[in-house]
C-alpha positions as CSV (number, residue, x, y, z in Angstrom):
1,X,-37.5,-202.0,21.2
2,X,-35.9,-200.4,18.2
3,X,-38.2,-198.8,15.6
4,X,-37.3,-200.9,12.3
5,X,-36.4,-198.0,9.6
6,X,-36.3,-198.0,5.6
7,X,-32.4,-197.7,6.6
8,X,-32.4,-200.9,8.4
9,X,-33.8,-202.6,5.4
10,X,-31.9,-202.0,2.8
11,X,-28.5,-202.8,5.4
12,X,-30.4,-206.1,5.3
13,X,-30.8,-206.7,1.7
14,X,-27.7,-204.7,0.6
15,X,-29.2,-202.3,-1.8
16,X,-29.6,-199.1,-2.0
17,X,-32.6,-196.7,-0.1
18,X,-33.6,-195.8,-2.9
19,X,-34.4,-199.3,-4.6
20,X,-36.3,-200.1,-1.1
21,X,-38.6,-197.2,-1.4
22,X,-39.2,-198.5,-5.2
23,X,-39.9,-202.2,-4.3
24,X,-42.6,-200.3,-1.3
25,X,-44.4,-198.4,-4.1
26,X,-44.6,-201.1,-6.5
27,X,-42.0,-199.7,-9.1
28,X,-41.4,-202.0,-12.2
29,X,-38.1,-200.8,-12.9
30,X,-36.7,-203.6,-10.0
31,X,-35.1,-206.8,-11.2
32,X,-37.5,-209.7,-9.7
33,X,-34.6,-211.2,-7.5
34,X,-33.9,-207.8,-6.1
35,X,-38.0,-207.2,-5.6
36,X,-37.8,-210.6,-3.7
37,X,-34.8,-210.0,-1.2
38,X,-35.7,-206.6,0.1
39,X,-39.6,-208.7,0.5
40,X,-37.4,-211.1,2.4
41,X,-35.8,-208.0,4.3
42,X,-39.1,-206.5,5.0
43,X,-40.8,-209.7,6.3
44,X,-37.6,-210.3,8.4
45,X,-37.2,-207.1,10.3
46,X,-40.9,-206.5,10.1
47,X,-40.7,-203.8,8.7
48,X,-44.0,-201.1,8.5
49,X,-43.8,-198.6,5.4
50,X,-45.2,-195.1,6.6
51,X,-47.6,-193.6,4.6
52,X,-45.8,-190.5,4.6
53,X,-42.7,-191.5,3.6
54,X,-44.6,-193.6,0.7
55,X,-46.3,-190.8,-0.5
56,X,-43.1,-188.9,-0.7
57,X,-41.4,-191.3,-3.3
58,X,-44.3,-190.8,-5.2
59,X,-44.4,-187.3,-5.0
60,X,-47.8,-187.7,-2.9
61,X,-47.9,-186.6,1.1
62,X,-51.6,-188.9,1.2
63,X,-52.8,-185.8,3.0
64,X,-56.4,-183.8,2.1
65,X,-56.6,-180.4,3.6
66,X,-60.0,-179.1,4.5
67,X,-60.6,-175.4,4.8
68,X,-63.5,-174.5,7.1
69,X,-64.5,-171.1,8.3
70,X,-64.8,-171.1,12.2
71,X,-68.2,-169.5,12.0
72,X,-69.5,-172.8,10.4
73,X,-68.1,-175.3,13.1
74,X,-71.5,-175.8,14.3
75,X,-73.0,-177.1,10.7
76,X,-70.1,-179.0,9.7
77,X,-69.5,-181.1,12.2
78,X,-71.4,-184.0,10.3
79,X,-69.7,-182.9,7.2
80,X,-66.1,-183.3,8.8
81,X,-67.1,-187.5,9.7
82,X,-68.2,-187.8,6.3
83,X,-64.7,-186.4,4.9
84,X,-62.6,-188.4,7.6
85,X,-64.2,-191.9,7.0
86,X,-64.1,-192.4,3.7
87,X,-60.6,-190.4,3.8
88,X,-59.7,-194.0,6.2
89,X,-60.9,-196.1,3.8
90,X,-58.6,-194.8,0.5
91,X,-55.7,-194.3,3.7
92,X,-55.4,-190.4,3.1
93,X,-54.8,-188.3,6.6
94,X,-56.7,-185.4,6.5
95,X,-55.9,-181.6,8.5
96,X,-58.0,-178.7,9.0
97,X,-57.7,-175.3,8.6
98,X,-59.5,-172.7,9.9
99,X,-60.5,-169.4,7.9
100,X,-61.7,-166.2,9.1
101,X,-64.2,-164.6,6.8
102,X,-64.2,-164.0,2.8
103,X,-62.2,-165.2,0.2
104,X,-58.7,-163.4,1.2
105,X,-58.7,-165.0,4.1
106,X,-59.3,-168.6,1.9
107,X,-57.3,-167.5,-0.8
108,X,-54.0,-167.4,1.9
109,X,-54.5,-170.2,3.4
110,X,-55.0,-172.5,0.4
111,X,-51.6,-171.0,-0.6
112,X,-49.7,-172.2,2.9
113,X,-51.6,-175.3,2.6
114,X,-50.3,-175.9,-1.1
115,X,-46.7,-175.0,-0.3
116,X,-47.1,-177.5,2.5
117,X,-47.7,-180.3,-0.8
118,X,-50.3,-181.5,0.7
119,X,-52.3,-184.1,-2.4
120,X,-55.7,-182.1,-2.6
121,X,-58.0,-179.3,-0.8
122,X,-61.3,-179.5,0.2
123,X,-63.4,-176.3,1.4
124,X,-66.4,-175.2,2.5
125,X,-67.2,-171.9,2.4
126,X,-71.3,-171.3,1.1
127,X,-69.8,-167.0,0.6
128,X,-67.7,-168.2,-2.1
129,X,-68.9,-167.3,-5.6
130,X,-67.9,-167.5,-9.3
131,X,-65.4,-164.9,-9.0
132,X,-64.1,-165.8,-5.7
133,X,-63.6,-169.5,-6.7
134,X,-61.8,-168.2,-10.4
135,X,-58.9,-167.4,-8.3
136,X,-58.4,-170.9,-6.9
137,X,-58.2,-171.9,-10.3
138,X,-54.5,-170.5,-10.4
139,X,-53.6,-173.5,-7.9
140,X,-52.3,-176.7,-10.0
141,X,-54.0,-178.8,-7.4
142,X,-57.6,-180.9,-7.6
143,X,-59.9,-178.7,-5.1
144,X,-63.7,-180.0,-3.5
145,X,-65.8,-177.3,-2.9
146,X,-68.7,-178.2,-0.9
147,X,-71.8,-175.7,-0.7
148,X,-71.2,-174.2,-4.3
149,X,-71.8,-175.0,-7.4
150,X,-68.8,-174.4,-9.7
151,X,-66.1,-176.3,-11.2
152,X,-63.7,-177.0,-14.2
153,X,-60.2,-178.6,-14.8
154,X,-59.2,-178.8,-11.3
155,X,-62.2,-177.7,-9.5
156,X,-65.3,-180.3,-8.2
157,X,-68.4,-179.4,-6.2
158,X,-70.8,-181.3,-4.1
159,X,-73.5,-179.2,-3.4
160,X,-77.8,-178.8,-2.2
161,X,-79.5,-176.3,-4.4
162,X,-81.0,-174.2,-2.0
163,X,-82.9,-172.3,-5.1
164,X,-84.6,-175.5,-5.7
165,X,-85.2,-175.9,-2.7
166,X,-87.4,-173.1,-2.0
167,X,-88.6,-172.5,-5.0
168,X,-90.2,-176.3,-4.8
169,X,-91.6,-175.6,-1.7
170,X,-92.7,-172.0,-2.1
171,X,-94.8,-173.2,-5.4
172,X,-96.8,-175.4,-3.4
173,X,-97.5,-173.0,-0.7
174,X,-98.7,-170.1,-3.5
175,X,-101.0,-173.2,-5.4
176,X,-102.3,-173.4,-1.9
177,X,-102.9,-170.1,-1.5
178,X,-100.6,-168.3,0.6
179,X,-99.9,-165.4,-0.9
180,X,-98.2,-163.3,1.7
181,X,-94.1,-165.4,2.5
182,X,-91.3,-163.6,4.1
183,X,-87.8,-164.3,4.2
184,X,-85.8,-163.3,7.1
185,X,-82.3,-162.3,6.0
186,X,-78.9,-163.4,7.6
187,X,-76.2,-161.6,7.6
188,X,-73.7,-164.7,8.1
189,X,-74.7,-166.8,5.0
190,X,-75.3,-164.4,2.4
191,X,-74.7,-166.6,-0.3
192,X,-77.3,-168.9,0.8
193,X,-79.6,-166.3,1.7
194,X,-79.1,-165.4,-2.0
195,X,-80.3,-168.5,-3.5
196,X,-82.9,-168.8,-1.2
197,X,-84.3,-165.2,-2.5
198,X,-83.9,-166.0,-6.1
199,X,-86.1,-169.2,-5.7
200,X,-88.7,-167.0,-4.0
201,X,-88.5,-164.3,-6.9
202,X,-89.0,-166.7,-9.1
203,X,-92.3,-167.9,-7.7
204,X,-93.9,-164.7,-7.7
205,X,-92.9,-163.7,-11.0
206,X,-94.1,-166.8,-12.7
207,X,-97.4,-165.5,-11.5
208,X,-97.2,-161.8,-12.2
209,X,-95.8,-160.8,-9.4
210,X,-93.5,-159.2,-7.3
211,X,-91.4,-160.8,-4.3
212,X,-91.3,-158.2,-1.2
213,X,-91.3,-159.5,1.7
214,X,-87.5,-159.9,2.6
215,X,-86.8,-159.0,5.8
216,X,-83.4,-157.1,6.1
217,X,-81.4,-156.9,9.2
218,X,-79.9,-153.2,10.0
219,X,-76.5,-153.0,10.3
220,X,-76.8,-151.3,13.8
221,X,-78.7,-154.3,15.3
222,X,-76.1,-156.9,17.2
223,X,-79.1,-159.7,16.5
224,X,-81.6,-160.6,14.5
225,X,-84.4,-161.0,17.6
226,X,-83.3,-157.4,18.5
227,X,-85.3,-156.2,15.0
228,X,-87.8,-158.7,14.6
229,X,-89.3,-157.5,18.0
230,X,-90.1,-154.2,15.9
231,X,-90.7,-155.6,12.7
232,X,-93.6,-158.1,14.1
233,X,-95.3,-155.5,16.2
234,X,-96.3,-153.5,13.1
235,X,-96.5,-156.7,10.4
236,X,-96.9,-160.1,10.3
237,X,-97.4,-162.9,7.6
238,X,-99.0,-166.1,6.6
239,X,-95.6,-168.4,6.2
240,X,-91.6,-166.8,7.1
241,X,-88.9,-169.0,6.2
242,X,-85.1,-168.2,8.0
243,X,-82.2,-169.9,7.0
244,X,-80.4,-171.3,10.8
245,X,-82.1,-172.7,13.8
246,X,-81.1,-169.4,15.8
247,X,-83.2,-167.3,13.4
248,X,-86.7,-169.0,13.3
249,X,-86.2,-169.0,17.2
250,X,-86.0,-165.7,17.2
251,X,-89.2,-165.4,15.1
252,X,-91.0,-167.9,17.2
253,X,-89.9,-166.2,20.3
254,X,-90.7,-162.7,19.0
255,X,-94.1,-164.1,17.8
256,X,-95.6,-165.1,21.0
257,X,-94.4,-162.1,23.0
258,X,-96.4,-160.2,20.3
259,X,-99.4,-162.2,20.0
260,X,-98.6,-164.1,16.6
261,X,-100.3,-167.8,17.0
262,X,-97.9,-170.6,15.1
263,X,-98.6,-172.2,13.1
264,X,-102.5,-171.0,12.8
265,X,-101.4,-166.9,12.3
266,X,-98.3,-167.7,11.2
267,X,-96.3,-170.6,9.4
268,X,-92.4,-171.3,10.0
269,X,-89.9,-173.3,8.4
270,X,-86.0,-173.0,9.4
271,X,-84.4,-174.5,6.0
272,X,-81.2,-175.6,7.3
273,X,-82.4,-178.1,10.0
274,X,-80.9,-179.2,13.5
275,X,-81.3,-180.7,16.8
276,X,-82.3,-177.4,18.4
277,X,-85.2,-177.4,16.1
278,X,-86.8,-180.5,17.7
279,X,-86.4,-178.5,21.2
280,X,-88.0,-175.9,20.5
281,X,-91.7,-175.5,21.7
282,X,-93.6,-175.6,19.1
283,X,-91.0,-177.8,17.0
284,X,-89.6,-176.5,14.4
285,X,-90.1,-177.7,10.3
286,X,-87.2,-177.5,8.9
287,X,-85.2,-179.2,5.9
288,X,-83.1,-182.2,6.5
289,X,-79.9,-181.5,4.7
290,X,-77.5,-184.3,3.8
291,X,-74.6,-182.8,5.6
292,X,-72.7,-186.6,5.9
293,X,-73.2,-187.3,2.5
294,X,-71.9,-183.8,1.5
295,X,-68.8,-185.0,3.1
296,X,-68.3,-188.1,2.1
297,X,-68.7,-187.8,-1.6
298,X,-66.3,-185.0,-1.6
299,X,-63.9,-187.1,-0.5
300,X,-64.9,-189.9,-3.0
301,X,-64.7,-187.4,-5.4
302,X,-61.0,-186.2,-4.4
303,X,-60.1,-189.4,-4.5
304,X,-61.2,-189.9,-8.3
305,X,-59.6,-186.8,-9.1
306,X,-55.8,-187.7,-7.2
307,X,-56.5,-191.6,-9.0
308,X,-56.6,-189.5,-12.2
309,X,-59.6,-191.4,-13.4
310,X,-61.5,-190.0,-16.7
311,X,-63.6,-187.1,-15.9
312,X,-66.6,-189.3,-16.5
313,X,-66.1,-191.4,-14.1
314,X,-67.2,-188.8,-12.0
315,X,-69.1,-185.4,-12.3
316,X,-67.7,-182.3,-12.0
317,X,-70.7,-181.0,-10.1
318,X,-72.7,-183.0,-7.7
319,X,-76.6,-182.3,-6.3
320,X,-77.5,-184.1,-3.5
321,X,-81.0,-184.1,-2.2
322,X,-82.6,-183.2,0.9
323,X,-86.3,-184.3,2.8
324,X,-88.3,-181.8,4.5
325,X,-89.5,-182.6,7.9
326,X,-93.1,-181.4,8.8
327,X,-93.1,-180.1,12.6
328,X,-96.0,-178.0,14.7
329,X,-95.0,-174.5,12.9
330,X,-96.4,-175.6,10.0
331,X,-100.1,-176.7,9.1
């Protein structure tokens, strides 16, 4: 069966291509009879408008690109069904990219992906900071950022405030009594790392005190269970907090081949919480983070942003929440 074309269409109604395409995306510069005989065309031939080819008479492609870096597949897989459903329902297509490492590698891409016209870019990258993001700045094209929290003319971000977070927590745990928290560092997530490290800092120094206990991975170990073998022979502490599931397994695995009792010698959370988490023996607490949500209000939001709505229909930076989940490593 022949495919029905915008070509076919306007043979039908005798008009030009270009006054089809116009009728399709609602113009009002077509005379009413005109409007109603290519209608009449369209219902005729049964004719289906692509959204491509609509988006190109308005200068739009109805395509999102999302910028991921392939070492955060595995967290973002959540993420990616939040983007793609509520891209369905406002009928944008979206197409991911895949990124390397560090903002060079970002910054390239995002320039392909702009020459490709595509409407709007959304990334996640938690290494980005202020000075990384200034540069996207020179794009004339509305950007999502999800993980950081920045934004201005043509910049949004949908982020968890991992400070918060700990800091919250970590207040609680020093009213308590706990004294002695470490923070095992990870060398793939610095930036979160970072803000997980402030918020302890500022714990102890609202009481006098000085934050210590972060646990640095040397540069010549390949992984982090590699060191912590050594480090929890000669220390240990009351409560250690890791950022991924693969870290606080190494510290519960490390613990009971050196004789540390969790939760009763030694408390463990893993803040960004997973599957593997409930696996583990003992469970692991952990943070539930709203990784669907972070999706799918960037894509609300990049929608608000290509409508051109007033900026206050919509913030420029978005918090979303997060529930911790009490397992056997902690009391």
């Amino acid at each position: 069966m022949k495919r029905i074309t915008i070509y076919d269409v306007a043979k039908e109604a005798d008009v030009s291509l270009a006054t089809v395409s116009r009728v399709i995306n609602g113009s009002e510069v077509v005379r009413e009879d005109t409007r109603l005989k290519v209608q009449e065309a369209i219902e005729k031939l049964g004719y289906k408008p692509n959204a491509i080819a609509q988006g190109l008479a308005l200068q739009k492609t109805t395509t999102i690109a999302f910028v991921i870096p392939e070492a955060s597949f595995f967290y973002t897989g959540q993420i990616i069904n939040g983007l793609i459903d509520v891209a369905k329902l406002y009928n944008y297509n979206m197409v991911l990219h895949t990124t390397t490492e560090g903002i060079s590698a970002t910054s390239d891409i995002i320039e392909t992906i702009i020459k490709s016209r595509v409407d709007g870019v959304v990334i996640f990258n938690d290494k980005l900071n202020n000075d990384d993001i200034a540069t996207l700045t020179n794009y004339d094209v509305p950007i999502v950022v999800i993980g950081n929290r920045i934004s201005n003319n043509n910049i949004c971000s949908v982020y968890v405030d991992y400070e918060a977070l700990i800091y919250d927590y970590a207040s609680q745990l020093y009213e308590s009594g706990i004294r002695n928290m470490a923070l095992v560092e990870d060398r793939k997530n610095p930036a979160m790392i970072e803000e997980l490290y402030k918020g302890l800092k500022r714990v102890y120094e609202e009481h006098g005190e000085v934050f210590e206990n972060y646990i640095t991975i040397p540069k010549e170990y390949r992984s982090s269970y590699e060191y912590l073998k050594e480090y929890f022979n000669n220390n240990t502490h009351e409560f250690v907090f890791t950022y991924r599931d693969s870290q606080a397994m190494a510290v519960l695995n490390v613990a009971k081949e050196v004789g540390i009792d969790i939760p009763n010698d030694m408390q463990l959370v893993c803040v960004l919480d997973s599957k593997y988490n409930v696996m583990a023996r003992p469970q692991i607490s952990g943070f539930k983070i709203p990784d669907y949500d972070l999706g799918a209000v960037s894509m609300r939001i990049m929608t608000k942003m290509l409508q051109d709505d007033e900026h206050d229909s919509y913030n420029r930076e978005t918090e979303l929440s997060y529930v911790f989940t009490p397992r056997q490593t902690t009391k």
